[in-house]
C-alpha positions in Angstrom: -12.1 12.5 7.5 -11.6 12.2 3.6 -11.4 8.7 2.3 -8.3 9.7 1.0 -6.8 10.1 4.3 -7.4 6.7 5.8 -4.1 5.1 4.5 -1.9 7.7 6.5 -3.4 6.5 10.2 -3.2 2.9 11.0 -5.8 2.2 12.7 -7.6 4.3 10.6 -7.2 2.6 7.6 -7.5 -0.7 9.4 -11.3 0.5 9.7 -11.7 1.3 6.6 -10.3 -1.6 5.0 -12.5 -4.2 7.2 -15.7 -1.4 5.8 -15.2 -2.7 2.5 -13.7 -6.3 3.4 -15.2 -7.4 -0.6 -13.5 -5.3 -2.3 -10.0 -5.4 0.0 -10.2 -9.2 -0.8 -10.9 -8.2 -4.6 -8.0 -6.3 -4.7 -5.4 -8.0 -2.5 -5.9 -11.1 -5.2 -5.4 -8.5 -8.2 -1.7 -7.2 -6.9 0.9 -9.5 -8.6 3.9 -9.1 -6.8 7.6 -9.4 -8.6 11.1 -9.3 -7.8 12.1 -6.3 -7.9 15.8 -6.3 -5.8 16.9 -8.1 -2.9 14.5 -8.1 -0.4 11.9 -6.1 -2.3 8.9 -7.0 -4.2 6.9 -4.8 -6.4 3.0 -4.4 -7.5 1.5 -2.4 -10.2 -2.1 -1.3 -9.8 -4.0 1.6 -11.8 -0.3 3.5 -12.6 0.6 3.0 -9.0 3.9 1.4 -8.2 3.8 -0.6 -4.6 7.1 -1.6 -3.2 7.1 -4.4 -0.6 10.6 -4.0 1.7 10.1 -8.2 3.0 12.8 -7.2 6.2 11.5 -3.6 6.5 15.2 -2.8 5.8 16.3 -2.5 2.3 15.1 0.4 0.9 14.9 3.2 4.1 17.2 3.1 7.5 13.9 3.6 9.6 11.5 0.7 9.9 9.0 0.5 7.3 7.4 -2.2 5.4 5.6 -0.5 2.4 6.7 2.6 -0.2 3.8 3.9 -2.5 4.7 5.5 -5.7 1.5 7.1 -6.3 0.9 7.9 -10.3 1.5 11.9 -10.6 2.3 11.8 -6.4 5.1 11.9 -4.2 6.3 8.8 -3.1 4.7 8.0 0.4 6.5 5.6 3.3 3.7 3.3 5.0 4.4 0.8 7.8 1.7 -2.3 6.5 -0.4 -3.3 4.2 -3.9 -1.8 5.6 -2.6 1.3 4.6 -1.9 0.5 0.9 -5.3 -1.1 0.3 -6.9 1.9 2.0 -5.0 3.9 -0.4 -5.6 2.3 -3.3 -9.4 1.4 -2.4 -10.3 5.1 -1.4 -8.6 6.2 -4.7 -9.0 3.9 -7.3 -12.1 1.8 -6.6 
């Protein structure tokens, strides 16, 4: 498997995160989170925009938690935040 393609499996991504625990914990104190609507915060990191749906509610009728809007990409529904870091570690650091 790609690095690339850990943040679209769970558990995957979960392993690849606690792989490089330093530079999860690098980045998870880089990402400023904002106000972005009701019940949504938002992160910018390296041209990528990182909305955080708090209730998992707001922004889709299906349950998710996370919605990456990758620079130049689709945007991509994930369900934590293992998945994001995996994202962003595997393409950006």
């Amino acid at each position: 498997m790609n690095a690339i393609d850990y943040f679209s499996d769970a558990d995957a991504a979960a392993t690849y995160v606690a792989r490089r625990a330093e530079d999860a914990a690098a980045l998870l104190s880089a990402l400023r989170w904002e106000h972005y609507m009701t019940g949504v915060l938002r992160a910018k990191i390296y041209g990528h925009s990182i909305l955080w749906d708090v209730k998992g509610t707001t922004l889709h009728a299906f349950h998710t938690k996370y919605e990456m809007l990758p620079k130049g990409a689709d945007d991509i529904e994930l369900g934590d935040l293992q998945q994001v870091l995996a994202f962003i570690l595997a393409k950006n650091w």
